[in-house]
Steps between C-alpha positions, in 0.01 A plus 500: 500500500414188662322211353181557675497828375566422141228209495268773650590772220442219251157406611449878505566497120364155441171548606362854278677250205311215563191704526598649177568148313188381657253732311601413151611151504137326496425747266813453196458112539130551481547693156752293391255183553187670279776686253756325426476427137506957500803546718707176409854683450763621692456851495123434639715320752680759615232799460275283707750424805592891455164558537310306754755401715849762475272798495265415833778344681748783451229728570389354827850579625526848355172579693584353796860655520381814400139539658441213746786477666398772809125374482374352797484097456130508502474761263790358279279167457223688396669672210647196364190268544338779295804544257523085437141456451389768285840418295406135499158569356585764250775223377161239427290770385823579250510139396149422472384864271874564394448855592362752796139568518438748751186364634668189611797690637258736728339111618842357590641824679177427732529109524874602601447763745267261703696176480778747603331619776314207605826275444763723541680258820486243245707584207732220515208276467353709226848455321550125566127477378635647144815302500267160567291653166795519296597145590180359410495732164883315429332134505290633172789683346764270516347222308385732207824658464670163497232353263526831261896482499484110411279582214607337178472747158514217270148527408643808291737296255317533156427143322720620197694749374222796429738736665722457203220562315555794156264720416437548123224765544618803726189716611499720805268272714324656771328293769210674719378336848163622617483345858225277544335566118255205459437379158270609270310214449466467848336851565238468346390142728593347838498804781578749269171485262627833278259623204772667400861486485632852348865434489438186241361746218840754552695179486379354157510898361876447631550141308528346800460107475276402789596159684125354679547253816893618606611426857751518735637229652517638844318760710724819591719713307846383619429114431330564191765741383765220625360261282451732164844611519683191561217319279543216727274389763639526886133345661530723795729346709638752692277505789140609635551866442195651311695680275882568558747224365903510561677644207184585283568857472866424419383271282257719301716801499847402472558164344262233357509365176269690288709805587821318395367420137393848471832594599721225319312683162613867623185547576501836767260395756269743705299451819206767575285475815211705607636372879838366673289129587746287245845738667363496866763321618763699317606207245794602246312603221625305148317740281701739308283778617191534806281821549557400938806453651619271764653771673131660537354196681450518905646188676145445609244525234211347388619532097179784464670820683605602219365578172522662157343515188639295189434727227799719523777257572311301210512811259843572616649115457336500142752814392807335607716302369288524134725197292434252761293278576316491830274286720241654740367384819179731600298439803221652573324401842150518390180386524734272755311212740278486809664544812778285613386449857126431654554817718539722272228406214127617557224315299497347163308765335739746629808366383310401161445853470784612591687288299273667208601833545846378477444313137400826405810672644752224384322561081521835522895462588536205263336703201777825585787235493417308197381867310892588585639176372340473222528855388886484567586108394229408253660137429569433880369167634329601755302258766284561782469233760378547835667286785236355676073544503290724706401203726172742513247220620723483821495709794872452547780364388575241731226318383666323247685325791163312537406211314253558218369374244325817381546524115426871516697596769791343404502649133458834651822445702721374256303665148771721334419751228736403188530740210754532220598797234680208294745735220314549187230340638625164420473212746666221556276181393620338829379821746236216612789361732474825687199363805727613802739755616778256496542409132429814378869652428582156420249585181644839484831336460385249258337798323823721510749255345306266292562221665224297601746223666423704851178381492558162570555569906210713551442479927162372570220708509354464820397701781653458891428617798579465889198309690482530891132431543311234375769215401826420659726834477699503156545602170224386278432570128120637472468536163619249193653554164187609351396745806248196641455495888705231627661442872864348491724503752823540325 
């Protein structure tokens, strides 16, 4: 075989590749860019390069070995114009709804028949067109992946040495997330203007100790979680991201240092989720036992494909293991928030009233959870603390991007629904420390062993957010120490 003819069978088998690499590579980068803090591990890696670029390429010259090869060269062009482009889009549409909707799939097998038939003599272009997308789409990721693996943790290292911390008092303590629960004294004012509230009545039949004017400190479920669990404050800086910060799920479910004390004191932990969000990206999970498993969880998911209810693996945890004791993490993603992006809310009445229908939803699963708790584990501490507010008042999420100065709407953002079933319904005369998510196991500590010395590095209770509009892009606290509109850029 002479040179000439081994360049040519080369190009031959070049070409179908290149096609192949072509229609997934803008498309993996592009994911990568707006998901990176949910596929940030090696096996995503892999799965990903598997997926959007082995798969196409190697199929390209399957189907051109196999099917193409005898097809006239006119013909040939057609079916791989077709094959690129409809690949190529069902690869964005993958990315952008993180599964197949068949309406969109019937719309790009038509926008690919006629750009193959109108462009079918101008495939190479087509492809060099994609590769020139997915060298644009590198100038974004590059910098965020080298800013995200630079990242210092430090903000994590506790003040003192609470994770030595020894608990005198050993209840089962159980702690329920509502998503997005606003506070009661907040209901019944601001956006939400509620005559009346009915899960407040069940809660003080229950003994619960009801905690007015609780917040978060930050405005989504990952960096408000982040923040509760590690009890330390991590001011968003992790990027512009609405939602998804590096390591936060690993964080949450795996190793942070609330689980650690619970641990240290033989504690056997439990996770329960009405959804996959917190194990979306397939985190090791640091719990002794989880109703999902990793295993379970697509490569590319939006954390809500799957679901289940949390009554059973409750009822079923609460059996085992009888001598020990155990800590429980139930969440429950009700009533939940406005939407997160302008397209896909409607008006503020709508989402108020959605968000309504939801409240009544997330009491009517709150009331079956703590009915099981406290029918099983009568001297349980259990504590109900929603992540975030509603935000109802908003017609998205985003909003809070934009400078305000809105006492209302900030409240019902960061407004978080704080309730305790304190063991023989006794107290702690310092539960007034208790004004955001971030001290509160830090009182539940305190609480546990007796020790009030934890108390003297309580994190500031202040709210933060991420501003884009309005004032120089940043992190700013929005609301003080005593839940007072402010505007600091921090």
């Amino acid at each position: 075989m002479t040179k000439k003819t081994t360049k040519k069978t080369a190009n031959k088998l070049l070409a179908p590749f290149l096609v192949g690499i072509a229609t997934g590579l803008y498309p993996v980068i592009f994911y990568y860019t707006n998901n990176y803090a949910l596929i940030n591990s090696t096996k995503h890696l892999l799965y990903f390069i598997g997926f959007f670029l082995v798969v196409p390429s190697v199929g390209f010259l399957i189907a051109d070995k196999l099917f193409l090869k005898k097809q006239k060269a006119e013909r040939k062009s057609l079916i791989l114009t077709f094959l690129n482009v409809s690949a190529f889009l069902m690869f964005i549409q993958l990315c952008l709804y993180t599964s197949v909707q068949w309406l969109f799939t019937l719309i790009i097998i038509v926008i690919a028949g006629v750009i193959a038939w109108f462009l079918r003599a101008h495939l190479k272009k087509i492809v060099a067109f994609q590769f020139l997308l997915a060298l644009i789409a590198l100038f974004s990721l590059i910098p965020n992946v080298i800013s995200q693996l630079n990242y210092s943790d430090t903000w994590k290292e506790q003040p003192d040495d609470i994770e030595a911390v020894v608990f005198t008092k050993r209840p089962n303590v159980y702690y329920i997330q509502p998503d997005g629960y606003v506070n009661f004294s907040e209901l019944v004012k601001g956006f939400y203007q509620l005559e009346e509230i009915p899960l407040k009545p069940y809660l003080e039949e229950k003994r619960f100790t009801q905690y007015p004017d609780v917040r978060s400190n930050y405005t989504s479920t990952l960096s408000s979680n982040m923040a509760t669990f590690t009890m330390k404050h991590h001011y968003n800086n992790y990027g512009f991201n609405f939602s998804e910060l590096p390591d936060a799920r690993a964080i949450i479910v795996n190793d942070n240092p609330v689980l650690r004390i619970f641990k240290n004191n033989n504690y056997k932990t439990h996770f329960i989720a009405e959804h996959s969000y917190i194990i979306a990206n397939k985190p090791e999970i640091g719990y002794d036992r989880c109703n999902f498993s990793t295993s379970e969880i697509a490569y590319i998911n939006d954390g809500f494909d799957q679901r289940q209810e949390v009554l059973p693996p409750l009822k079923k945890y609460l059996e085992e293991d009888p001598e020990a004791s155990k800590f429980f993490f139930i969440e429950i993603f009700k009533p939940g928030h406005v939407p997160a992006m302008k397209e896909e809310a409607k008006s503020k009445t709508f989402e108020k009233d959605k968000w309504l229908v939801n409240l009544g939803m997330a009491d009517e699963k709150l009331r079956a959870v703590i009915d099981v708790i406290v029918e099983n584990d009568p001297t349980a501490l259990v504590m109900i603390m929603s992540d975030h507010g509603g935000s109802v008042g908003l017609t998205h999420m985003l909003e809070t991007r934009t400078r305000t100065d809105s006492r209302d709407k900030l409240i019902s953002t960061y407004s978080t629904n704080l309730a305790i079933r304190w063991p023989e319904n006794n107290a702690p005369d310092f539960d007034d420390k208790m004004k955001t998510g971030i001290n509160v196991f830090r009182v539940l500590f305190s609480y546990l062993s007796d020790d009030t010395k934890y108390l003297e590095h309580l994190q500031e209770d202040s709210s933060f957010t991420y501003i884009e509009e309005g004032a120089p892009k940043g992190v700013y606290k929005v609301l003080d120490e005593n839940g007072e509109v402010t505007f600091e850029k921090h």
